[in-house]
N, C-alpha and C positions, 0 to 999 in steps of 0.2 A: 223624397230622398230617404231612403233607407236606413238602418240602424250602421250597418256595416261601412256604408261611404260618411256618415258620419263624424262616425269613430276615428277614420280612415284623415278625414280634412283636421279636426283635433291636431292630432301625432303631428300632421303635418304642419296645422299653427303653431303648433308650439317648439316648433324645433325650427321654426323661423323667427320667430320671438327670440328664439337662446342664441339662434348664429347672429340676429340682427345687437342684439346685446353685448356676446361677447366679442363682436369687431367696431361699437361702436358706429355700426349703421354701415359699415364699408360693405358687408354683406348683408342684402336683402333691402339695402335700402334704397333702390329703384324696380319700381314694378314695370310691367311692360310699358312700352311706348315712351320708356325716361320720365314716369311719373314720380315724384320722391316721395316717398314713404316713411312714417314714424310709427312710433308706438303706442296705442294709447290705453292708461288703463283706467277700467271706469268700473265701479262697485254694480254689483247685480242687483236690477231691479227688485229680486225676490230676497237675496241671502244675503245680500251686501254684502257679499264677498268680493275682493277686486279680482277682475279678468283683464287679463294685456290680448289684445290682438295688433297685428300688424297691417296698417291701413294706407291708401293713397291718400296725399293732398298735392292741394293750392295754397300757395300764399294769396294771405286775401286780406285788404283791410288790417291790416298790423296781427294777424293769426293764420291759422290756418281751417282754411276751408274742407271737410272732408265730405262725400259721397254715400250714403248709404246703397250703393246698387247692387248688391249682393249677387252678381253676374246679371241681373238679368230676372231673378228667383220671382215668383208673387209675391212672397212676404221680405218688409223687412230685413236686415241681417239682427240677430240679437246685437251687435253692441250698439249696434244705432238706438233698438227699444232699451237698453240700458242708459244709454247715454241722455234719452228723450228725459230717463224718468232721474237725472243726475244734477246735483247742483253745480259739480264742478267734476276734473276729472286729470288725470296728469298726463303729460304726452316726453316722449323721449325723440327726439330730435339730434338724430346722431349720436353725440356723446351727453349733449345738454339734455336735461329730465326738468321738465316746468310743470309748475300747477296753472292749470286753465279754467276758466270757468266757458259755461258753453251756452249754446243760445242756436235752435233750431233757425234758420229760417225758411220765410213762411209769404204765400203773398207774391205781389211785384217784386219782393226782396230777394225773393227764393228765385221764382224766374227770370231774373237780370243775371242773376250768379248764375243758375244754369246755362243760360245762354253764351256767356263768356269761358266756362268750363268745356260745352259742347264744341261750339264754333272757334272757340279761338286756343284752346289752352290744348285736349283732347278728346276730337269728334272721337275715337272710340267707344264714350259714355252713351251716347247717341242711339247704339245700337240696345246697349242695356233696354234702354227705357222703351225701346220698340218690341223687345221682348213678352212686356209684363203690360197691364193694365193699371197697374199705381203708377205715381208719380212718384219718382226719386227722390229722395229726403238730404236735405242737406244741412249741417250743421256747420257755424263758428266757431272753432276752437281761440278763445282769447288768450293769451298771458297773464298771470294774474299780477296785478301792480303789487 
């Protein structure tokens, strides 16, 4: 990916960060195929600075379940390698803003949740992963008590 489409997907997360914020999720808060969408923001591996991107989930297990498929890409998306390297992390859900703590999973754990993401929830992801030669990364988003 180039320096210019980069730049280019930026401007455009973050002004989908700002619309999904300031309507309280009514805007931007279904990705395609009716997936819902929250906010999450997670300190950077390198600068511990927080980054909010605007992300799909599942409800899963009392949280929420998110995707690292980055369309499809080889690597990665960054917040997922931020999040891998995060003890906890906050998600805005709508109007509600929670502290989460997170928890890759990994394992038969990892692919029972994919397989219920793919087959049952949204075979879209499906094609991701036919894409690339990694394995989709999937993390936990908890609540935190």
């Amino acid at each position: 990916m180039n320096q210019v489409t980069r730049t280019m997907m930026r401007g455009a997360s973050k002004l989908a960060v700002a619309a999904y914020r300031a309507s309280g999720g009514r805007i931007g808060g279904k990705a395609a195929g009716g997936v819902p969408v929250l906010l999450l923001t997670v300190a950077g591996r390198r600068t511990g600075q927080p980054h909010t991107t605007a992300v799909g989930y599942f409800e899963h297990e009392g949280g929420y379940l998110v995707v690292g498929s980055a369309g499809g890409l080889p690597q990665d998306p960054q917040w997922f390698r931020n999040l891998r390297a995060a003890a906890g992390a906050e998600v805005q859900v709508g109007r509600r803003v929670l502290p989460v703590s997170v928890r890759e999973l990994v394992g038969a754990e990892r692919d029972t949740a994919w397989t219920d993401v793919v087959l049952v929830r949204c075979p879209p992801f499906g094609k991701y992963e036919q894409k690339t030669t990694r394995k989709m990364p999937l993390a936990l988003l908890t609540p935190a008590a």
